[in-house]
N, C-alpha and C positions, 0 to 999 in steps of 0.2 A: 424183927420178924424173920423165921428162916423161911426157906424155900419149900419144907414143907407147908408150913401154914399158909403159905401164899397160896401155893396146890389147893390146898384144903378150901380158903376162901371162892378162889373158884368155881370147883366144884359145884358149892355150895351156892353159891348168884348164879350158874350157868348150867343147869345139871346136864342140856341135851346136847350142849355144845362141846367139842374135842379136847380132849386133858392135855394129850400130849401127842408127839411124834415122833420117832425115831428115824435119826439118817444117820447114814455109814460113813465112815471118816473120809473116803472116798468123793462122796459131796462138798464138803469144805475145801477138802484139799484141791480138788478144781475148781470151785467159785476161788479161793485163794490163785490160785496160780495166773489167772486172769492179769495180764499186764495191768498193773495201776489198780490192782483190787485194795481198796481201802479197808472193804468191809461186808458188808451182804444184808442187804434189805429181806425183811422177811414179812412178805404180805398174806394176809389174810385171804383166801378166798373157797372158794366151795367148787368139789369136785362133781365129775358125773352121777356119781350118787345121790347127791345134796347134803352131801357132808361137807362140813368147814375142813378145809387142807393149807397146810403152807405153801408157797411159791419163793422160794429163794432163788434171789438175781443178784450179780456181783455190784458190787459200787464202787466212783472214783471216790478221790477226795474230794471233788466235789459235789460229791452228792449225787450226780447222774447214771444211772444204771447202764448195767453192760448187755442191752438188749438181744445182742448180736451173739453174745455168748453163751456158754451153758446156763440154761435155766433149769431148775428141779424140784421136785414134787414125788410123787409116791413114797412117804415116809411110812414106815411100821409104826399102826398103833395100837398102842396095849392092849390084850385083848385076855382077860378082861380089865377095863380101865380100873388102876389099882395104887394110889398116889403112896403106898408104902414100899412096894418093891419096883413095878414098875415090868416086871417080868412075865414073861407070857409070851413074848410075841409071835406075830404070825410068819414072821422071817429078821432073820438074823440079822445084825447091824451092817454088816459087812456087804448086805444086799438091799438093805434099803436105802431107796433115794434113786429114781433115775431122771435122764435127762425129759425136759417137754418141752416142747413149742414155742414161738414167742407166741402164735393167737392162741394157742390151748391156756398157757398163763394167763392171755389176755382175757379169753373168760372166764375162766375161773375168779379173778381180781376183780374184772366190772361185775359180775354174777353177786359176789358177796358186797361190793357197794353200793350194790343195787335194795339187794335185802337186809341189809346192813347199815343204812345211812349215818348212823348217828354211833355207831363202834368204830374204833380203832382198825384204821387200815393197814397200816405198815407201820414195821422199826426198825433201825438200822442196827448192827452189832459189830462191834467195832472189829478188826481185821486182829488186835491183841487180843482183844477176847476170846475169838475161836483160837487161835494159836497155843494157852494159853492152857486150853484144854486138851488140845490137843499133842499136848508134850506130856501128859501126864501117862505115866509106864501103863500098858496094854490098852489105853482107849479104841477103843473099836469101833466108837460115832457120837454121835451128840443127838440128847433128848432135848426136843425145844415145847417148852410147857407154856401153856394159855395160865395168866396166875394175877392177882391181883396184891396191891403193895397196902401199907398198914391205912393209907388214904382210901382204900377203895376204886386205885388205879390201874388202870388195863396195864401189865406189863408181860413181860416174858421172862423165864427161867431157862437157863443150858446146863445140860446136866452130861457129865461125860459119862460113857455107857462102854461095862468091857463087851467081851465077844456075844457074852450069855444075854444081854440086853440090860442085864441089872446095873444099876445107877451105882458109879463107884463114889467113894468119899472125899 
């Protein structure tokens, strides 16, 4: 199954819930920089609007997050939600993503497992993975996609994105 049909699956089980997100290379690159960044949990939680948003916080190896350090949020999302190009956005990769709080994450994260009980809280991604992407010639950020696997399992999609926001290959 690619990455688009996971998209599409999606969609499709979730219609009011968020596709995807755009953050600037900017954001990885300091959740990476973080002594002892293994990797970057990416939780689920819902912003002031009452829209579902990402919270990305760095992780060690073992597991424990870098509570103390940059956490981020405000990612670009597609507008209009569009799982073929992905293009639109309201602001360029380069600016999406900035830094928030640890309580402003922290509500945001209890908020949606509050309304959320029974969804998929967080995933970890591994520290090569972003990298991984992020060596690929002109990436400008990483789309992180809400997408389901051929079981019908919550997962996540990263998609590298050049300047324009369009998902390169």
């Amino acid at each position: 199954m690619n990455a688009h049909e996971m998209l599409a699956l999606w969609q499709q089980q979730y219609p009011t819930y968020t596709v995807a997100q755009l953050y600037g290379r900017h954001v990885f690159e300091g959740l990476l920089a973080i002594k002892n960044c293994a990797g970057i949990t990416v939780f689920n939680g819902i912003n002031e609007e009452g829209t579902q948003a990402f919270v990305l916080i760095g992780t060690n190896p073992q597991g424990f997050l870098f509570i103390d350090d940059p956490i981020f949020d405000m990612g670009s999302f597609p507008f209009p939600p569009d799982t073929n190009t992905f293009a639109g956005f309201l602001q360029p990769p380069a600016m999406s993503g900035k830094e928030i709080s640890r309580e402003t994450a922290a509500v945001m994260i209890n908020k949606w497992q509050e309304e959320q009980p029974e969804d998929l809280h967080a995933t970890l991604v591994s520290r090569a993975e972003v990298e991984v992407l992020l060596m690929i010639s002109d990436c400008a950020g990483i789309m992180i996609c809400n997408a389901l696997d051929e079981e019908g399992h919550y997962t996540l999609v990263l998609l590298p994105v050049d300047a324009t926001g369009a998902v390169m290959a």
